[in-house]
C-alpha positions in Angstrom: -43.0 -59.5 -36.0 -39.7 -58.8 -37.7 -41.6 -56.2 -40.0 -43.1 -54.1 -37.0 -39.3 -53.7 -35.3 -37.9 -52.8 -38.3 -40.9 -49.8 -38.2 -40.2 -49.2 -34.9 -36.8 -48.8 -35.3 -37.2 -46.7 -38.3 -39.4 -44.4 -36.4 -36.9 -44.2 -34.0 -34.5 -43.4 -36.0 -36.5 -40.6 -37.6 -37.6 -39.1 -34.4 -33.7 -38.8 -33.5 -32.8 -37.0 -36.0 -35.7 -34.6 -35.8 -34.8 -34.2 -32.4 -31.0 -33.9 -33.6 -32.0 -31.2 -36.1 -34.3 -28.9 -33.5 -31.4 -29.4 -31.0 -28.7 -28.0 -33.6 -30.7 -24.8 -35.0 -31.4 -23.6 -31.3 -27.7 -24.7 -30.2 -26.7 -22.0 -33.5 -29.3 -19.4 -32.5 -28.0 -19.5 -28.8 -24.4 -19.1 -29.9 -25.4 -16.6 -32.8 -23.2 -13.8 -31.8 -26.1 -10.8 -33.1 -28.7 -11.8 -31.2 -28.2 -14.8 -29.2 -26.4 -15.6 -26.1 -22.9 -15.8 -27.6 -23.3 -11.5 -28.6 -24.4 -11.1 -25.0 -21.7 -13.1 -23.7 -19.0 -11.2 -26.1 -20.7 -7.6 -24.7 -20.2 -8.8 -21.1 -16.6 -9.5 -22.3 -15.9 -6.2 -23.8 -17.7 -4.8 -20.8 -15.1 -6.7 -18.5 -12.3 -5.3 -19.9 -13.5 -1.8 -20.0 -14.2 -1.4 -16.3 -10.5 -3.7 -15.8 -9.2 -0.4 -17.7 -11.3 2.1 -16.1 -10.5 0.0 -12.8 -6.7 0.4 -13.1 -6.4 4.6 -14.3 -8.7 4.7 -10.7 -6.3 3.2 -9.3 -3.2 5.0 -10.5 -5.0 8.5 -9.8 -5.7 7.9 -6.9 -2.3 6.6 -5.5 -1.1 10.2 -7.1 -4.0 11.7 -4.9 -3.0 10.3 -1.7 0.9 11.2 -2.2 -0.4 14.6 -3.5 -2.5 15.0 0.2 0.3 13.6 1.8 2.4 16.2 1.2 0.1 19.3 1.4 -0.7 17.4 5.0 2.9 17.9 6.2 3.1 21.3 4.9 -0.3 22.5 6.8 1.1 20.4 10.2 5.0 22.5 9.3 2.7 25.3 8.9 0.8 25.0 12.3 4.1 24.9 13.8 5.2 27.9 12.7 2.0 29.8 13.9 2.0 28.0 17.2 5.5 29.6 17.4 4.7 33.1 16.4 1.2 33.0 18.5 3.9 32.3 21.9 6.1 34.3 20.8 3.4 37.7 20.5 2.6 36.6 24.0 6.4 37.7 25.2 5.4 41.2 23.4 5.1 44.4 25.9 1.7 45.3 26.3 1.3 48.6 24.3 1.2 52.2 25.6 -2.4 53.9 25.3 -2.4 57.3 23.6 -4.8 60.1 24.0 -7.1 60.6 21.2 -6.3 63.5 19.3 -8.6 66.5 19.8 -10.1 65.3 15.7 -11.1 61.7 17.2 -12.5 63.9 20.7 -14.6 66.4 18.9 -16.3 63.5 16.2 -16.8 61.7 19.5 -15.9 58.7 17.5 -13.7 56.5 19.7 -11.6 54.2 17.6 -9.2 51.2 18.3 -6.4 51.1 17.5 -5.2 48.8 14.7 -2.4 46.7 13.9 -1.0 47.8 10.2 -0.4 43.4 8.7 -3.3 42.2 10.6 -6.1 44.5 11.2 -6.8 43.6 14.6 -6.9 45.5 17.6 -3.5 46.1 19.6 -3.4 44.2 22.5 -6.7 42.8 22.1 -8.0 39.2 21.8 -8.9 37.5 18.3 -12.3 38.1 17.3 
């Protein structure tokens, strides 16, 4: 009886540390850092840190962005001003005198508007 626990217990023994050995050379292809788990988890890492970079230029561009439209947002709106004031201000404008076309515009039979010289629209007429 004695002889048959010591085999037992020998075989245990054994089959531990076959189990120990198979456990330890998948444990060091898992972590191999070429092609197991551990060079995935290192490319994830380096991965991480990239798109933390890329993250933070995004970031810093587009704070510059937003000041940049800030600014050409008060200029337009200090622009509309102006152009509100100048359109009420054409409105306080005499309405002009109508000439007689010339006997050159009367004999082409061609009647043309007149047109203001900076604008090129017709005098006293409504936008277009």
């Amino acid at each position: 009886m004695a002889v048959l626990s010591d085999i037992l217990l020998a075989a245990g023994a054994i089959g531990a540390a076959v189990y120990c050995l198979v456990l330890s050379r998948r444990l060091s292809r898992f972590s191999d850092l070429e092609k197991g788990m551990g060079g995935a988890i290192a490319v994830l890492s380096v991965q991480v840190d990239d798109m933390t970079k890329a993250l933070s230029q995004a970031q810093g561009t587009a704070k510059t962005a937003e000041s940049e439209l800030d600014q050409i947002a008060k200029r337009a709106e200090a622009a509309a001003k102006r152009l509100e004031l100048l359109l009420a201000a054409m409105h306080d404008l005499p309405e002009p005198e109508k000439r007689a076309p010339s006997e050159k515009e009367a004999s082409s039979g061609e009647a043309r508007e007149e047109v203001q010289w900076r604008t090129r629209r017709p005098v006293g007429g409504a936008l277009r």
